[in-house]
N, C-alpha and C positions, 0 to 999 in steps of 0.2 A: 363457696361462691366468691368470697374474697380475695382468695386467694390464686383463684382461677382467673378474676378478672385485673388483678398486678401482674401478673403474668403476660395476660393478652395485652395489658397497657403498654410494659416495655418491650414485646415485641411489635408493638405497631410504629413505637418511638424509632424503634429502633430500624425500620424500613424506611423512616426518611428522619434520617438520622441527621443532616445538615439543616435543616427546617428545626427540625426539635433544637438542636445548639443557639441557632439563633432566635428564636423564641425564646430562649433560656436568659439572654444576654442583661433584658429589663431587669429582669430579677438578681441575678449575679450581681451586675453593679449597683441597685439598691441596698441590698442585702451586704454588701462588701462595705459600701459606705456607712449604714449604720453601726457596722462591729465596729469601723475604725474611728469617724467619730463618738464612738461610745468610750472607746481607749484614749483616745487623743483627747477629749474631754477629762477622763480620770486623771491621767498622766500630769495634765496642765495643771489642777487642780493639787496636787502633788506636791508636782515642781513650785506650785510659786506660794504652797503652804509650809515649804520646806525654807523658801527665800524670805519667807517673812518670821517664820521661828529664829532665823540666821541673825537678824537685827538683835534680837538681845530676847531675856523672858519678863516677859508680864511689863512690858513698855508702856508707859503712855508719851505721847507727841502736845510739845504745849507753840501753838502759834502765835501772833500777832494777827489782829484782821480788823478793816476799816471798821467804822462804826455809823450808824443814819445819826445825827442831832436835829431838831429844827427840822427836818423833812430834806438833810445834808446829810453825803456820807462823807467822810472826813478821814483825814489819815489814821493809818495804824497809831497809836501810842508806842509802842512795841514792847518788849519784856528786857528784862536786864539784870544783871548778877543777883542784885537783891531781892529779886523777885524768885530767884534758885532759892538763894540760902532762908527767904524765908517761908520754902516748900518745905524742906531741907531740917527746917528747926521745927514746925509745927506738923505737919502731915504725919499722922501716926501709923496710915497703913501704907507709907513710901517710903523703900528702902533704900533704895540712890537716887540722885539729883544730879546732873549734869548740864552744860550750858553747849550752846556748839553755835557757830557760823562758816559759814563756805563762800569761796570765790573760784571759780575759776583765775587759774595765770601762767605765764610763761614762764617756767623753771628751766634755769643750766645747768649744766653738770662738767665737767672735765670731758665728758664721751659723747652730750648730747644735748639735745633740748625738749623740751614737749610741753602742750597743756595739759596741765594737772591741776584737779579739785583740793585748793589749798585750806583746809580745815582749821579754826580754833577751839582747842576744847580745854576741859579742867582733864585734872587727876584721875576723875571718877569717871570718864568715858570711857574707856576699857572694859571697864567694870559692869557696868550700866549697857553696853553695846557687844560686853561677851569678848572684846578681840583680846590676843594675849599677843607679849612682844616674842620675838619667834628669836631674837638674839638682840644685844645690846643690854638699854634698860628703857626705863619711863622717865621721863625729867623730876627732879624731887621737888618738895613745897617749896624752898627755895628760890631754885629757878621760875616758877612759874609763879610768884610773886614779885623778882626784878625783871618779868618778861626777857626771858634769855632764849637767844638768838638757835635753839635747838629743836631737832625735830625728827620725829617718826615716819618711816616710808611702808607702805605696801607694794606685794609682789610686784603687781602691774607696774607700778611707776616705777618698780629698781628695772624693770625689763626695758623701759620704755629712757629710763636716764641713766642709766650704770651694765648696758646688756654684758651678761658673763661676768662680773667686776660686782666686789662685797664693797656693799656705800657707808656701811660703818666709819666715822671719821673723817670720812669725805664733804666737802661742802657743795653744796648749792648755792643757786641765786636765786630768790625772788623779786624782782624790780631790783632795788639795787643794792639790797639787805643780802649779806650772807649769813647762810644756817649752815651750823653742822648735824651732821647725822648721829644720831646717837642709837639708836635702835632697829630694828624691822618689825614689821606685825605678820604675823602668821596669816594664811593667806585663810578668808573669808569666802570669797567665789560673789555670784550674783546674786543682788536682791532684786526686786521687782522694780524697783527705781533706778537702780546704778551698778555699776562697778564695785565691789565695797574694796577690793583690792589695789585700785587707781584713786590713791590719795597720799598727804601728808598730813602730819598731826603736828601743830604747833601749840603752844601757852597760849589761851583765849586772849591775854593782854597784849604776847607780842604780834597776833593776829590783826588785833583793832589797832595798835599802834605801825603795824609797817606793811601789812598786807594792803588792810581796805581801813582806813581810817574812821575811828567810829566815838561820837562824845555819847558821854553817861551810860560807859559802862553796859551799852545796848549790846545784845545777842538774838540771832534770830529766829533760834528752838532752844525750848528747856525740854530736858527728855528726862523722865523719872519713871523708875521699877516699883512696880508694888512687890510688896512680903512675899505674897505669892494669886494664885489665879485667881481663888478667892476673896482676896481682900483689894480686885482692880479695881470696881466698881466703886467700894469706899474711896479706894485713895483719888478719882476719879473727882468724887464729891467734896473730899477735901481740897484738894488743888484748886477746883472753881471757886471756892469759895475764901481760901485764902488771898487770891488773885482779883477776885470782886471788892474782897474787904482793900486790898492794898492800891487796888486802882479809885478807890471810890467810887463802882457802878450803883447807880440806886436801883432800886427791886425792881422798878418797871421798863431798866432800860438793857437793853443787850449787851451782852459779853464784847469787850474788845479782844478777846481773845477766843482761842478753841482748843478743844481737846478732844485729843484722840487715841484709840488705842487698837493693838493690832487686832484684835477683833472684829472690829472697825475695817483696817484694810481687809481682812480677811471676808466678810459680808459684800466689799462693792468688787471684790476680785471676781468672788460665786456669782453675783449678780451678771458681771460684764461674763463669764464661762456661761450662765444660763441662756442669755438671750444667743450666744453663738451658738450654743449646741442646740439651739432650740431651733434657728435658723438653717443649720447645717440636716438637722434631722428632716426638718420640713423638706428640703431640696431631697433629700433620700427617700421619701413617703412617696414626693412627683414618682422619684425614678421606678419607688415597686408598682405603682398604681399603672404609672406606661405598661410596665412589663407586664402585668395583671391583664391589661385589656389586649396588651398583642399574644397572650396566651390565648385568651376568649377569642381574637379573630381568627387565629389557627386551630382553635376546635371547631368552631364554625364550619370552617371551610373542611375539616377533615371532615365533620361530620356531611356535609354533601359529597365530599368524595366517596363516600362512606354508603350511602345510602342505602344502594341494592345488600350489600353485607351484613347492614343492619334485618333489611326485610329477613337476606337468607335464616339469619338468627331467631329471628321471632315466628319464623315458618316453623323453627325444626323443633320449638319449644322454650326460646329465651322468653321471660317475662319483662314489662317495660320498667321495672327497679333491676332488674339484670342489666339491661341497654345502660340504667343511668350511672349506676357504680361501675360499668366497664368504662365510660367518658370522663368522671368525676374522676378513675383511678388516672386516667392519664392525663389531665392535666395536674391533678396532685404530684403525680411520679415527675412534672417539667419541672412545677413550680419548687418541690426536692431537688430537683439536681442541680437547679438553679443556685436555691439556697446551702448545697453544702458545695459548690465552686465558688461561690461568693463569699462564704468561710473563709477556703483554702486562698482565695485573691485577698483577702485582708489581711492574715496571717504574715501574708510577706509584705504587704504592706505598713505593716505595725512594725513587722523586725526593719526595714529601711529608715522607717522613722524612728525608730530608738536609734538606732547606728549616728543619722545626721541629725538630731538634736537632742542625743544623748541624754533623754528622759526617761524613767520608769514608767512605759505603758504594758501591760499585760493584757491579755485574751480572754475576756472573765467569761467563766462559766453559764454565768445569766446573761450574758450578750450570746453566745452560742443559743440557749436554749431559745431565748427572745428568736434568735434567726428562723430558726428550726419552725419554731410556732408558727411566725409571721408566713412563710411561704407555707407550711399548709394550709392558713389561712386565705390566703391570696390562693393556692389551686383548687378550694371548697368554692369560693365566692365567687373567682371570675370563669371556674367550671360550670359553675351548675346550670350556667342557662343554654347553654352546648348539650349537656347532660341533659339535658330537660325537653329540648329538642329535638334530641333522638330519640330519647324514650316515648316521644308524641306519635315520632310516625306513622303512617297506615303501614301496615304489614304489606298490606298488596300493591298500595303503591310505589312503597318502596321499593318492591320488586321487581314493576315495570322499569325503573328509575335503570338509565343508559349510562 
């Protein structure tokens, strides 16, 4: 009987074969936007779990942040060299300490000019943030204790002030300090925040002294590596607490500072992908549910077209669960054909989007199956009262029916 009545479904589909496509349409593009926001969702998720591994391993982020006193919030204190070194000297489960601050500014070159994120750091940023020098060297202890006038370039910025032309050697201006080049850093690509490849690296002191002028030795992130993934959490807890001991926070008052770790970014990144995809799906659930109901209004309607062919059916011997799985089959067989063109519409919609934003999305096997499900679902549910309908009729009236 089943298989008698798939049969008679897509040959009825198939008699108004333009009507059936476009009843299919709801479904298609439901069905298309769920696979690809289910990809586009993964892919994102990916990409920017891939940009935040890129910052360095087992990071933590130490800020500066106002404080309430008196029922006042009051400026930052801020952090500063000694507050590294004495991360640096006490934290047992922190493996590197590093200090950094950034300005944007106008740099010259012999070939160019541009804004570029003018960085101060220690020795240990490298280390600490994973970059390696890709030619040249690193400035030695030395220099970056008489703040000497040298500095590190990334891809972007050689692209951006020395295009075609090796900047080793060459000077720069910042304001109206010259630096020479002494190295290049191997190209990084994007984090979720920046460029990592659109910068220079200077000596944190020749930084504060010629870039952006800065008293007691102030910095505006210390960034420190735990041991390793298990020991973040510790070193986490040691850092606030060396930091509370050395600012003098009393037990009942807030941190002038914060800490974070990429964990951390990693949770509000999921959080901001949740609420889109969650947003994104909802709009796709409208679009099946349309399609859902303009399937039901064209079983409807076929089903009155239909009428006298039902009676003849039930004259010659059909039963009224015969009438209902031959209606139930064909809107299943719509709400199917819907769902596997709405497949093949995302497939290429996923390969365009890999192409122009150059992400790892793929076609996961549980987004197919999900499809698959969901439109038999939708041709069980907004079939059955079509189905239900027909199988009701009087035989004899239906017969009369013009």
């Amino acid at each position: 009987m089943l298989r008698g009545s798939i049969k008679i479904a897509f040959s009825a589909l198939s008699r108004s074969w333009l009507r059936s496509l476009l009843t299919t349409l709801g479904v298609l593009i439901g069905v298309a936007s769920v696979v690809v926001v289910t990809a586009l969702g993964q892919g994102a998720r990916e990409r920017v779990g891939s940009q935040i591994e890129s910052l360095g391993s087992n990071l933590l982020f130490v800020w500066s942040q106002p404080v309430a006193k008196s029922g006042v919030r009051t400026a930052a204190v801020g952090l500063t060299d000694a507050d590294a070194l004495a991360i640096r000297r006490e934290a047992t489960a922190v493996e590197l300490v590093t200090v950094y601050s950034d300005a944007k500014a106008q740099v010259i070159s012999p070939y160019g000019n541009d804004q570029i994120q003018i960085c101060g750091v220690d020795a240990n940023y490298l280390g600490a943030r994973k970059f390696e020098v890709l030619e040249g060297r690193m400035w030695n202890a030395n220099e970056e204790q008489v703040k000497a006038k040298v500095v590190l370039i990334g891809q972007t910025a050689i692209d951006k002030l020395f295009p075609g032309q090796d900047p080793i050697g060459h000077y720069i201006r910042v304001g109206k300090h010259p630096f020479r080049i002494i190295g290049t850093l191997k190209p990084k690509g994007q984090s979720p925040f920046e460029d990592q490849d659109d910068r220079i690296l200077m000596p944190i002191g020749s930084w504060r002294a010629r870039v952006n002028p800065t008293l007691g030795n102030r910095v505006q992130l210390i960034m420190a590596t735990a041991k390793s993934e298990a020991h973040t959490e510790a070193a986490v807890r040691q850092v606030e607490a060396i930091l509370r001991q050395r600012h003098r926070i009393a037990e009942e008052e807030e941190n002038d500072f914060q800490v974070r770790t990429q964990d951390a970014f990693k949770e509000g990144q999921e959080a901001i992908y949740g609420v889109l995809t969650l947003l994104l799906v909802t709009v796709a659930g409208v679009s099946l549910f349309v399609g859902g109901v303009g399937v039901m209004n064209i079983m409807l309607v076929s089903v009155t077209e239909r009428t006298r062919e039902i009676g003849i059916r039930m004259a010659i011997g059909a039963r009224r669960a015969d009438i209902q799985v031959q209606f139930l089959a064909e809107a299943i067989a719509l709400t199917l054909l819907g769902g596997v063109a709405g497949i093949g519409l995302a497939v290429g919609v996923i390969e365009l989007l890999k192409r122009s934003l150059g992400w790892s999305m793929v076609l996961s096997g549980d987004a197919v199956m999900t499809a698959i499900i969901t439109s038999l679902v939708i041709g069980v549910v907004f079939g059955f009262l079509p189905a239900r309908r027909a199988a009701r009729l009087d035989p004899i009236e239906a017969l009369r029916h013009e």
